[in-house]
VEXDREN-2710 file (C-alpha; in Angstrom, 1 decimal):
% VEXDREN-2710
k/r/px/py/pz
1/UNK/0.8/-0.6/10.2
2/UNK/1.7/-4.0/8.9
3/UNK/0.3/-7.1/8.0
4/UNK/1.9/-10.0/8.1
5/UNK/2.0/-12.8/5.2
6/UNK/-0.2/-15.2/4.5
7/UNK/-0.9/-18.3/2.5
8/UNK/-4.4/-17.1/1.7
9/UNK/-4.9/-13.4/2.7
10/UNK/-2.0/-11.1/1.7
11/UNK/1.9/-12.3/0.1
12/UNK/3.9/-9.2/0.7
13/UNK/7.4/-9.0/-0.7
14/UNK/10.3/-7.2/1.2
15/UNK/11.4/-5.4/-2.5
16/UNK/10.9/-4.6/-5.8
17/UNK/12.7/-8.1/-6.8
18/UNK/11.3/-10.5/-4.9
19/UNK/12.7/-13.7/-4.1
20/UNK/10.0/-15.5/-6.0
21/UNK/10.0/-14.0/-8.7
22/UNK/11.0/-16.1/-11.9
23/UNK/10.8/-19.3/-9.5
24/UNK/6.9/-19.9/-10.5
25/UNK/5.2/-20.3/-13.5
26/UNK/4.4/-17.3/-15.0
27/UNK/1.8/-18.7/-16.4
28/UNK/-1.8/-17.0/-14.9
29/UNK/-3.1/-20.8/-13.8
30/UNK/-1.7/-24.4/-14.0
31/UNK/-2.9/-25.9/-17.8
32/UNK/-6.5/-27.2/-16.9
33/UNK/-9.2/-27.5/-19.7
34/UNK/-11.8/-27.1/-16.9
35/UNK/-10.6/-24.2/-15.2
36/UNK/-11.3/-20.7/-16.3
37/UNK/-8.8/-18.0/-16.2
38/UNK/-8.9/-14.0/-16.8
39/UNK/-7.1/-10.7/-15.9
40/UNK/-10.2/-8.0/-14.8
41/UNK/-8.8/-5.5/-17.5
42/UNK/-12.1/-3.8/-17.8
43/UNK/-12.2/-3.0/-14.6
44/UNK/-11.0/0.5/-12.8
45/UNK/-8.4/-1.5/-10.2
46/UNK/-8.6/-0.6/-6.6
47/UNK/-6.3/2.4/-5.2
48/UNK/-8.1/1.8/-1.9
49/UNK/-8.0/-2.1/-1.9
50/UNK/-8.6/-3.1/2.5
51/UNK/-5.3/-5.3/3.9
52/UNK/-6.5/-8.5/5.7
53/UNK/-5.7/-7.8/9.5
54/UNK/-5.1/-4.2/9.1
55/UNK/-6.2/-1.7/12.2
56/UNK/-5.7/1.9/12.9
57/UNK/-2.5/2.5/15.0
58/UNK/-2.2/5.4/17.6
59/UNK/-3.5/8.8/17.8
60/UNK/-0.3/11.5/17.9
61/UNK/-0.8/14.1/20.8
62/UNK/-0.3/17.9/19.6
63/UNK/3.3/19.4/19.6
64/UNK/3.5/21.9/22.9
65/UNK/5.7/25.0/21.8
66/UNK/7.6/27.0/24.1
67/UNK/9.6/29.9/23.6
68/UNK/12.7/28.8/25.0
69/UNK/12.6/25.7/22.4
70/UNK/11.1/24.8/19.4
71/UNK/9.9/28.8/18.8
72/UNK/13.5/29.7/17.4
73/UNK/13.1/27.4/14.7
74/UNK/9.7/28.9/12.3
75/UNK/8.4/27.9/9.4
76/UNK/6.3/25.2/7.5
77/UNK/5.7/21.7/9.4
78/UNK/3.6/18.7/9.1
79/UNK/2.1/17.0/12.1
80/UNK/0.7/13.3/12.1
81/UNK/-2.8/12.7/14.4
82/UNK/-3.8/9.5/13.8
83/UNK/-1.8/6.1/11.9
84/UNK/-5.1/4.9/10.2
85/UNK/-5.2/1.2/8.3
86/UNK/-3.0/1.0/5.5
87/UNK/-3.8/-0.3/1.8
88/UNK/-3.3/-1.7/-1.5
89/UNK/-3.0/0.5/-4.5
90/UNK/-4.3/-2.7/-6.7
91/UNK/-1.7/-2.8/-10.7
92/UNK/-2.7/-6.0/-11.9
93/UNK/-6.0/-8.3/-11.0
94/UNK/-6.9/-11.7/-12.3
95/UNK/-9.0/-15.0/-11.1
96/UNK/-9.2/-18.3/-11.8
97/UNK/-12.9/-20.4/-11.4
98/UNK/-12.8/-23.7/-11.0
99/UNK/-15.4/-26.0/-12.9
100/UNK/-14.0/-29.5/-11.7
101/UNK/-15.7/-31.2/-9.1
102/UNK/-12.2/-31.5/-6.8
103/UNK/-9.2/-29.0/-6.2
104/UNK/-6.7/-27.5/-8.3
105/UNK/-3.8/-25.7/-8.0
106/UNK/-3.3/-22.6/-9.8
107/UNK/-0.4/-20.1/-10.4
108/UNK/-1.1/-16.1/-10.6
109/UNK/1.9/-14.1/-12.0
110/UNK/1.4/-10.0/-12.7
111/UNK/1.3/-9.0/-15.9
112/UNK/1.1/-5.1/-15.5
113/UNK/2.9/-2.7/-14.0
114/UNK/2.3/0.6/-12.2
115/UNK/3.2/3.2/-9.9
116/UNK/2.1/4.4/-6.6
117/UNK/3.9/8.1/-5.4
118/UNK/3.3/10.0/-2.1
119/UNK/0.3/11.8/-1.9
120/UNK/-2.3/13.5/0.0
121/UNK/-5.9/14.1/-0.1
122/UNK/-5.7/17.9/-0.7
123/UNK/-3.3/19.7/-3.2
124/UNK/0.6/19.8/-1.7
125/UNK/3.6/21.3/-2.7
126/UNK/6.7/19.1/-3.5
127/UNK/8.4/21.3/-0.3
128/UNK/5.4/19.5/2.1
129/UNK/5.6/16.3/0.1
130/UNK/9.3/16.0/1.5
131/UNK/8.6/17.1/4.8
132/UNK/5.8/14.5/5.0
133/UNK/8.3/11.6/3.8
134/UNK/10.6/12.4/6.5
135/UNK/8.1/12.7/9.1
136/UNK/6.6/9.5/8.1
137/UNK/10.1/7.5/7.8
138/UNK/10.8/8.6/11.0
139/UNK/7.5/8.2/13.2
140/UNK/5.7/5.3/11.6
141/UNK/7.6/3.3/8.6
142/UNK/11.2/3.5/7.9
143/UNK/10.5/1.5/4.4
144/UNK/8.0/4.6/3.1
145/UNK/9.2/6.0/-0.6
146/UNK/9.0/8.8/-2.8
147/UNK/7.7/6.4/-5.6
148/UNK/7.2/2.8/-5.9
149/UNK/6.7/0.8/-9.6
150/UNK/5.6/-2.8/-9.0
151/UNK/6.9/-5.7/-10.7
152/UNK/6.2/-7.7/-13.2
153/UNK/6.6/-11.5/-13.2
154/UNK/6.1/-11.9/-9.6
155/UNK/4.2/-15.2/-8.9
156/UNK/2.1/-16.6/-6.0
157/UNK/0.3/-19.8/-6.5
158/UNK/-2.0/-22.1/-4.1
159/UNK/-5.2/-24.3/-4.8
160/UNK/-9.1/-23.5/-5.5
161/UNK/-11.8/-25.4/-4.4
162/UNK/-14.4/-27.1/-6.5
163/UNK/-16.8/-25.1/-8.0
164/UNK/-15.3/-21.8/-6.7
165/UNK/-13.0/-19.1/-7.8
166/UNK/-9.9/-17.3/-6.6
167/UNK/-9.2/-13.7/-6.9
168/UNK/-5.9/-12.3/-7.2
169/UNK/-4.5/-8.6/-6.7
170/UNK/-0.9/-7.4/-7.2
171/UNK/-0.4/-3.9/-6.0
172/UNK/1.8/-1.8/-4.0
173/UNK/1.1/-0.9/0.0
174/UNK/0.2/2.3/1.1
175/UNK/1.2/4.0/5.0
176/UNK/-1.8/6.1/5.5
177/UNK/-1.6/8.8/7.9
178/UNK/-3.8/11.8/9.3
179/UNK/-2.1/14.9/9.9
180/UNK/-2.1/18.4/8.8
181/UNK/0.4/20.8/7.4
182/UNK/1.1/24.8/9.1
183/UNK/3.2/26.9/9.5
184/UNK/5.0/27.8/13.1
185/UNK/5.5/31.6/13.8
186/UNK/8.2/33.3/16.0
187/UNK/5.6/34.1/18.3
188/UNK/5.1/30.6/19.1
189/UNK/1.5/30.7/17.5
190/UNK/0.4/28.1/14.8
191/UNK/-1.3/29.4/11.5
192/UNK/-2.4/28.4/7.9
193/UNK/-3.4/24.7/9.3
194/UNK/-4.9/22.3/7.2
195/UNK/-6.1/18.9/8.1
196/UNK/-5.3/15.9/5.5
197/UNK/-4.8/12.3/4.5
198/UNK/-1.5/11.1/3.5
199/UNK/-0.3/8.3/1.9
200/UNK/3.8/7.0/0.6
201/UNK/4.3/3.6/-0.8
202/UNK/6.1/1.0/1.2
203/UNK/6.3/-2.5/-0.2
204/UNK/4.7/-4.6/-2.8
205/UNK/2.7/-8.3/-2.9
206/UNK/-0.1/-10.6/-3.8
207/UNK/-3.9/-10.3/-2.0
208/UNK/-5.3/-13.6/-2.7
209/UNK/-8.9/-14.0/-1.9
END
């Protein structure tokens, strides 16, 4: 699932070299001795971070085997159940607060970097790890990857209130899928199934809150 952009909710690139970036400040705020600016370093960042307007997609229905069909072909497969709500695997936070008694603007740029791979919520072999990129490229997001390091120097920028802060989070979009893996017999029977949570990284971008 997708979200689309937004001014104040969620600034998704289409690549790893967005056309913004180097066009704003890469400054983390517009020069303002009342404002108060700071990247949440202490902080463990978000690899579960909610996208605004995010919902679960469809439920998958079970693969029917016959032997006259897909029988002749055995062996390990994956199988998606459900498209669940995707999210942000958060590499670089920061905020601005706002002590004036009117709006500013502000400009957020990210500063660190990081990487976001395919995974799954029980241990997977690199043979299932490809099967699961193909199967999710196919059925649910062409743009899913291996491997996805965010950039650095990507700017968004916008105002904040009076008396209020802004949150920003840079990160990198996950498709997350239920499914399981097994393996199909020549017998047409299904064995060694095990249920899962899978996730590939699609496309970077700015949450602003």
């Amino acid at each position: 699932m997708r979200a689309a952009a937004v001014m104040t909710g969620l600034l998704l690139m289409g690549s790893a070299t967005p056309a913004l970036a180097g066009e704003i400040d890469a400054q983390p705020l517009a020069a303002d001795s009342t404002a108060v600016a700071g990247v949440q370093s202490d902080e463990v960042l978000d690899e579960d971070l909610p996208i605004p307007g995010e919902v679960d997609g469809p439920t998958f229905q079970e693969p029917q085997y016959s032997a006259d069909s897909h029988c002749s072909v055995t062996g390990p497969f994956v199988h998606i159940t459900k498209n669940v709500k995707n999210t942000m695997s958060v590499k670089y936070s920061t905020y601005v607060t706002n002590n004036k008694s009117y709006a500013i603007d502000y400009n957020f740029s990210s500063q660190k970097s990081g990487t976001t791979t395919i995974g799954a919520s029980v241990t997977i072999s690199a043979e299932y790890k490809v099967l699961w990129l193909g199967k999710i490229k196919a059925d649910i997001n062409a743009s899913a990857s291996k491997s996805w390091t965010s950039s650095l120097n990507v700017g968004t920028s916008g105002q904040v209130k009076a008396h209020s802060t802004v949150t920003g989070d840079y990160g990198i979009m996950k498709e997350n899928i239920q499914g399981y893996t097994a393996t199909l017999n020549g017998d047409c029977s299904v064995t060694n199934k095990k249920n899962m949570t899978v996730w590939a990284p699609y496309r970077e971008g700015w949450e602003v809150n």
